[in-house]
C-alpha positions in Angstrom: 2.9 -2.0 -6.5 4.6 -3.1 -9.7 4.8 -6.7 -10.2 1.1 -7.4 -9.9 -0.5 -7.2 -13.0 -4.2 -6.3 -12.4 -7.0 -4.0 -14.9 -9.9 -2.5 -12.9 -12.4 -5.2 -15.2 -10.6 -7.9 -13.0 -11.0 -6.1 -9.9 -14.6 -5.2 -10.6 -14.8 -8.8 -11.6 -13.9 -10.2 -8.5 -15.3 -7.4 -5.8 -19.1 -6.1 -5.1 -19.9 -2.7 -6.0 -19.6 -1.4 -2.7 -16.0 -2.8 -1.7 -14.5 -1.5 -5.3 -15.5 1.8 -4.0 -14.1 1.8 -1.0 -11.3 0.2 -2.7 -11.1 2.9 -5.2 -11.5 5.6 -2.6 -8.6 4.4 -0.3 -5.9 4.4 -3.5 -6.7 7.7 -4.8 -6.2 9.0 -1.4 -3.0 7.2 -1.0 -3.5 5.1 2.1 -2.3 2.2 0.4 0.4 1.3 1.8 1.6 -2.1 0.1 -0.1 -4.8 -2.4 1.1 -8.3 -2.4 0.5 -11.7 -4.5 0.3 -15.2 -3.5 -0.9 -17.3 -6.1 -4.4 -16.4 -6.7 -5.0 -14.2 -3.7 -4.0 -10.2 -3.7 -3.7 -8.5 -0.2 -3.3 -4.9 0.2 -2.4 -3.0 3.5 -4.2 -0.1 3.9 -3.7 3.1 6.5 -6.9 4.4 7.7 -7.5 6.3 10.7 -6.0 3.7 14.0 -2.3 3.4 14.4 -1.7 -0.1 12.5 -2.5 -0.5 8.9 -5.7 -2.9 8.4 -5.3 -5.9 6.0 
């Protein structure tokens, strides 16, 4: 994930309480799998319990 430069104030900043959980919750149990930048917009594939990762 190196390359994006991001502080958990922006995240909070930008995300309801509820998805920064489940955001939280999913990287400190490692299913995320890649985080990408295009201009403005931060996508992050994440493994949950189905075959294919979930963006």
């Amino acid at each position: 994930m190196s390359g994006i430069n991001l502080s958990e104030s922006i995240i909070r900043h930008n995300t309801n309480s509820k998805s920064f959980q489940r955001g939280e919750i999913c990287y400190r149990d490692g299913s995320v799998l890649s985080v990408t930048q295009r201009g403005e917009e931060i996508q992050a594939e994440v493994q949950g319990s189905e075959q294919q990762p979930y963006r």
